[in-house]
N, C-alpha and C positions, 0 to 999 in steps of 0.2 A: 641921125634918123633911124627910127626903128624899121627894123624890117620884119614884114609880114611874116609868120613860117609858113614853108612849104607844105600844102596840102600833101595828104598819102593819094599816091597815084588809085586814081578809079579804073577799075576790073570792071571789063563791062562782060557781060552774058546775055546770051539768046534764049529766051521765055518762049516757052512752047504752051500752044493752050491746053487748059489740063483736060478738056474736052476729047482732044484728042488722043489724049494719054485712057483717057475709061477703057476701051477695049482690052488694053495690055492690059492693066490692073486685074480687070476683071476675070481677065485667060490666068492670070500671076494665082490670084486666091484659088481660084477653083482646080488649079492644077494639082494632083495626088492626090484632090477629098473624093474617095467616093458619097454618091448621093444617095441619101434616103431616102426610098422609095415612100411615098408618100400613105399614109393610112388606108385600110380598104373600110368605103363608107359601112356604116351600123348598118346590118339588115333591117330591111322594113317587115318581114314577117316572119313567125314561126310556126313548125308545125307541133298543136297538140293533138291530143287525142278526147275523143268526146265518149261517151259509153252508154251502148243502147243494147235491148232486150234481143233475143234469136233462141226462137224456139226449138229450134235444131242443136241447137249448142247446150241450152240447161234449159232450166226451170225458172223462168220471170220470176214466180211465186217467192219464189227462193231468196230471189235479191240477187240473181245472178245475172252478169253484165258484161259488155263485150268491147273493147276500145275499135274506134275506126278514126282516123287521120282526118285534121282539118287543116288547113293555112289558114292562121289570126294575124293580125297586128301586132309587130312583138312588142309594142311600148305599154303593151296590157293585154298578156295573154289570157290573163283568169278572167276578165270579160270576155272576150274575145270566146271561151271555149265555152261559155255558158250560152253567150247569143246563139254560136253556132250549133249548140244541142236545143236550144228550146224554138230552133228553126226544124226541125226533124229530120229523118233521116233521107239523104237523097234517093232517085229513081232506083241507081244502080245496086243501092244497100237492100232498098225494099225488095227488088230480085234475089240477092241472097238471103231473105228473111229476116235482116236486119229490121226493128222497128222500136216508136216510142210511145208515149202519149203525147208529145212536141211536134208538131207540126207546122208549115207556113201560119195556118189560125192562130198559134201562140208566138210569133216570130215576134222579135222586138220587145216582147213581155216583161223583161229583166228592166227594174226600175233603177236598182245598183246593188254595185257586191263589194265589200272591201275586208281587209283581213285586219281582226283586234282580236290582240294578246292572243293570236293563233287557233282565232275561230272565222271562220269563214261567212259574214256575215251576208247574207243573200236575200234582197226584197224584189217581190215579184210583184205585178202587175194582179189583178183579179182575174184568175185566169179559174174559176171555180164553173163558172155557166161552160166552159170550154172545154173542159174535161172534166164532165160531174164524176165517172165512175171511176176517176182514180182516187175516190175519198173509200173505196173497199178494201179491205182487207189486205188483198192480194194487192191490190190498184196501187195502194200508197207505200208496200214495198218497193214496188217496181220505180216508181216515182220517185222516192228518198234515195234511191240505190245509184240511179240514173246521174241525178241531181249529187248527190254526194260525192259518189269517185267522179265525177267528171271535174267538181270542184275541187279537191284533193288533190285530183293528178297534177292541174294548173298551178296551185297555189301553194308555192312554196314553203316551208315552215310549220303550215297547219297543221291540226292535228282533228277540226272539227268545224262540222258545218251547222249554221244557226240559220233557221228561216223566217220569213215576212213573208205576208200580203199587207201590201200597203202598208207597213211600217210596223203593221201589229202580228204579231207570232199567236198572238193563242185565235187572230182567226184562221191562220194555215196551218195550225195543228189540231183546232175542234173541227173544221172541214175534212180531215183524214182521220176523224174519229180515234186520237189520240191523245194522250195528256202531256199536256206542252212541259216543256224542259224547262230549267232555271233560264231565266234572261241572263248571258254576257255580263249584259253591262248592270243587272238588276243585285244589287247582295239581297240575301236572306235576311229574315228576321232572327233574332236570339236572344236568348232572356237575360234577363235583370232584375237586380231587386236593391230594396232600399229600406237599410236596418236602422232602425232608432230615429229615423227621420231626416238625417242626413249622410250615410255611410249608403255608397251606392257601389255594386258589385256587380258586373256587366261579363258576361261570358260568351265566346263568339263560335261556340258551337251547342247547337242544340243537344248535347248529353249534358249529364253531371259532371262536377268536378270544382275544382276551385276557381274562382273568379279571373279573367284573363286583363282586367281592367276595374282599378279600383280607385277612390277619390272621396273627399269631403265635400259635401256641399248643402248649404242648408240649415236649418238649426234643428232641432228635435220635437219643436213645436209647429214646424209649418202643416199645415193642414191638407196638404194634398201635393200630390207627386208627377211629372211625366219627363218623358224623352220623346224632341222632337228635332226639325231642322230646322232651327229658327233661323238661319242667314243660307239657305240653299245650297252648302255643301256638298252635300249627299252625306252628313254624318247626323245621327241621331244624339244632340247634348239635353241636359239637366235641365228641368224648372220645375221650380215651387211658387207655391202661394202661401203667400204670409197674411195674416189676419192683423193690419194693425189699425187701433181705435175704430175696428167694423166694419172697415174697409179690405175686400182681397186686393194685393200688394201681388204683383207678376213679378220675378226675379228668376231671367230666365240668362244664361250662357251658352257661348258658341262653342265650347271645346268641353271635353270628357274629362274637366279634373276641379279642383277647388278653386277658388278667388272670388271676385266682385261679379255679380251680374252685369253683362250686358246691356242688357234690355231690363226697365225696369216700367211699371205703367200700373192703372188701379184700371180693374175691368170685372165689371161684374157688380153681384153682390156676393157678403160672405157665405151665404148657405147655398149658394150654387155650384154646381158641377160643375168642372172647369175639365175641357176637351180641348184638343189640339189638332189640324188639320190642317193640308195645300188645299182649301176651297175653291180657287183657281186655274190648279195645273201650272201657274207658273217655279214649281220647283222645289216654296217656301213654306213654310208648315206656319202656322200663323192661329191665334187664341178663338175658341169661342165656350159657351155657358149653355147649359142647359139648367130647365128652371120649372122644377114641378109648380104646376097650381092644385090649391086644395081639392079639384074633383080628378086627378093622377094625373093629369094630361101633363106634356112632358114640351116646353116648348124653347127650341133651341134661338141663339143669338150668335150668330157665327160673325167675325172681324177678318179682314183681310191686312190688317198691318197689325203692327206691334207696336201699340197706343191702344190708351183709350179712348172713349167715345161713345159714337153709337155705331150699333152693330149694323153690317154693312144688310147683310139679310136674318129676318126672323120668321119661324113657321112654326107649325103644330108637327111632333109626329112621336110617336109612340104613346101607350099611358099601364100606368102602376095599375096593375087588376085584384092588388090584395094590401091594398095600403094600409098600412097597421096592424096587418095579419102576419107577412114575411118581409126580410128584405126587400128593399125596395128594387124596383130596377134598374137595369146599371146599363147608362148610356156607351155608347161604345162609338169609333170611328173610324174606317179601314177606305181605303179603294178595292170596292167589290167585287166589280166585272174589268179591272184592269185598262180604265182610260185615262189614267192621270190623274183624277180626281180623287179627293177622298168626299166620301159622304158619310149617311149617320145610319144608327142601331141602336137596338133598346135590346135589350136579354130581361128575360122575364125568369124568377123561378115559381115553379106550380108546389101546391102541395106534396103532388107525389111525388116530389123531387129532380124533376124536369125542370132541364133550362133551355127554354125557346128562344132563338134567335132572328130578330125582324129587322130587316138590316131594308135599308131603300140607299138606289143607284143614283140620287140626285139632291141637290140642299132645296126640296122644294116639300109641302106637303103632300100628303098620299099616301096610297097603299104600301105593303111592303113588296118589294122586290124580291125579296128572299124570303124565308118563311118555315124554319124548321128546328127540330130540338136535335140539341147536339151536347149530349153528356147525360147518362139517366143516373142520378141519384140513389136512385131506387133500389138500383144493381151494387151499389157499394155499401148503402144503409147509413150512409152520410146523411148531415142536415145542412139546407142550404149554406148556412154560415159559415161553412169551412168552403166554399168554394168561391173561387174570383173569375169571373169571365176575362178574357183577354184576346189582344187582336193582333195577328202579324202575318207576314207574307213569309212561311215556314221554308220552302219550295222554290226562293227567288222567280213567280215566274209570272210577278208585277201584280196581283191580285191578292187579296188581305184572306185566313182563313180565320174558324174560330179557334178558342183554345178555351181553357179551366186549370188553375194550379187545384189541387185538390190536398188540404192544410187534413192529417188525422195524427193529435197529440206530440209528442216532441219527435215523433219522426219527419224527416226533410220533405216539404212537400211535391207530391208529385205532380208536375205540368204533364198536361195530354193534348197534342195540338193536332189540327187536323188540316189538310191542305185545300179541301171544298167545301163550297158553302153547303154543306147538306148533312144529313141524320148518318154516321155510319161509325166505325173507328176511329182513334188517334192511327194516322200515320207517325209521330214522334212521339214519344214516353223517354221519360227520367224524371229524376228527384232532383232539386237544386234549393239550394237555401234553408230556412228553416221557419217556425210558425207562424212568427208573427211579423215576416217581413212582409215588404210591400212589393209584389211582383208586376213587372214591366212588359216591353219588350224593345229591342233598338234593332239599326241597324246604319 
């Protein structure tokens, strides 16, 4: 008979619940750590300082200004210190003479302020009926002064403050009867030109010198030339128009150097001017034609896409007043008055050598909105035919001026461009390129 083996003797043990055991555990860990005192919460507020005018202290006139202590919100002081100045100065300040043109009637005024590439961007409410007489002299010292270091002091990094009314800068700087700044976010315009038909030589400062951007594109026979932003980048690229079996041929690219067009489409006919515009305001610079009829009338066909077709709007506006006497006149297209739009222009040259500029603020028929000569021939003893009208925003400060390269014999011709639509000087002068280029401008 087999016998079973002997099981190993069972140990028995007393199970304690572990329940009971937590206390001691918990006294065991915590025994020799000391404890970390817990964070002190983020302040809710700081104090900046706001800066207001005391006639006891300087001269307003001057631009001199005085800090006085606010508590803002600290998760955005630079608002914060702007509300609190364009609230004005309390009881206690006005006792010591402290004062602004900001008062409870401008409180809340600040639509918003943020800081790009270390400019202090500030748009204000329409606070002009509020304080008419800070558009004087003295007035809009004290107000730029105010408004400046008060932003300054707030905003860290900056180095400069840009203003709005309502979004738009040249109404709160024609309001203070001064000539508004480059826009930030606006580049300048800068010339360009285009040799033999297709060698295109782009410079990104308004002097002379050699081309900062250069590229093939084109052939030697295309018949006309521009820089535009055909896919809303913000860069100004290449098109031509090709003549082929009669038809203008659009061949237009999205970047600043050689290869295949983009965009290609037939618009037009061949003996029409071919212009480029954001018709719009959405962004995109987009094809249209102007198209003399035999009594000069000048009648445009503007497109809003990049195709052909039919033209989205057609009008009547400018006309040739010496047709078959002088060059004809030469259509042109800028954003005038600075609302995002571009509209149209015709330059006229006169016999004396004057070139008038008829520029209108809308794609519609009418009068001209602008209306002045800007370039006298007369003065250099040139003949029209060495000069080229031309359109660019010289000044970045969102509004198109005029310009003229002016071609005399194998010297490089000289650009003269001006930053307002009106009769006066070139604000910019230089020579760039040379006679028989085709001059531009990009940006």
């Amino acid at each position: 008979m087999r016998t079973r083996p002997l099981l190993p003797a069972i140990r028995t043990r007393r199970v304690v619940p572990w329940l009971a055991l937590l206390p001691l555990l918990l006294a065991a860990i915590g025994s020799g750590v000391d404890d970390d005192p817990p964070p002190d919460p983020a302040p809710e507020t700081v104090e900046v300082e706001i800066y207001l005018s005391n006639d006891t202290l300087g001269d307003p006139c001057t631009g001199e200004v005085f800090p006085v202590p606010r508590t803002v919100a600290a998760d955005d002081p630079l608002t914060g210190a702007l509300e609190a100045l364009l609230a004005g100065p309390t009881d206690a300040e006005r006792d010591e003479d402290y004062w602004s043109w900001f008062s409870d009637e401008t409180e809340g005024m600040l639509r918003s302020v943020e800081i790009v590439a270390g400019t202090v961007m500030v748009d204000l409410e329409d606070l002009r009926p509020v304080i008419p007489n800070a558009s004087t002299s003295c007035g809009s010292s004290i107000l730029l002064s105010q408004l400046g270091t008060t932003a300054l002091a707030a905003a860290e990094g900056a180095s400069s403050v840009f203003y709005m009314i309502e979004g738009d800068h040249l109404v709160f700087f024609e309001w203070l009867q001064l000539a508004p700044p480059g826009h930030p976010l606006i580049d300048a315009s800068n010339p360009a030109i285009v040799r033999h038909g297709n060698q295109w030589y782009l410079r990104d400062s308004l002097t002379g010198g050699p081309a900062t951007t250069t590229f093939y594109y084109g052939r030697s026979g295309d018949s006309q030339h521009m820089l535009c932003d055909w896919n809303g980048d913000g860069t100004q690229t290449p098109g031509v128009i090709r003549i082929i079996d009669g038809r203008p041929n659009w061949l237009l690219r999205n970047t600043q150097s050689g290869g295949s067009a983009d965009h290609s489409f037939i618009y037009g006919r061949a003996d029409d001017r071919a212009v480029c515009g954001d018709w719009n305001g959405d962004g995109q610079q987009t094809p249209g034609v102007v198209r003399e009829r035999a009594d000069g009338t000048y009648v445009w066909h503007l497109h809003s896409w990049l195709r052909g077709g039919a033209a989205g709007v057609s009008f009547e506006f400018g006309q040739d007043q010496y047709p078959g006497e002088l060059p004809p006149a030469w259509p042109v297209v800028g954003d005038w008055n600075g609302n995002g739009y571009d509209s149209v222009g015709i330059v006229q040259g006169h016999p004396d050598g004057q070139l008038q500029w008829q520029l209108r603020d809308a794609t519609v028929a009418g009068a001209p909105d602008w209306d002045f000569v800007y370039y006298d021939g007369a003065i250099w003893g040139d003949h029209l035919e060495r000069h080229t009208p031309i359109v660019g925003d010289w000044n970045g400060d969102g509004r198109d001026g005029p310009g003229v390269t002016r071609a005399s014999g194998a010297v490089s011709p000289q650009w003269l461009l001006r930053n307002d639509r009106s009769a006066g000087f070139a604000d910019h002068s230089f020579r760039y390129g040379r006679h028989l280029d085709i001059a531009l401008s990009w940006r």
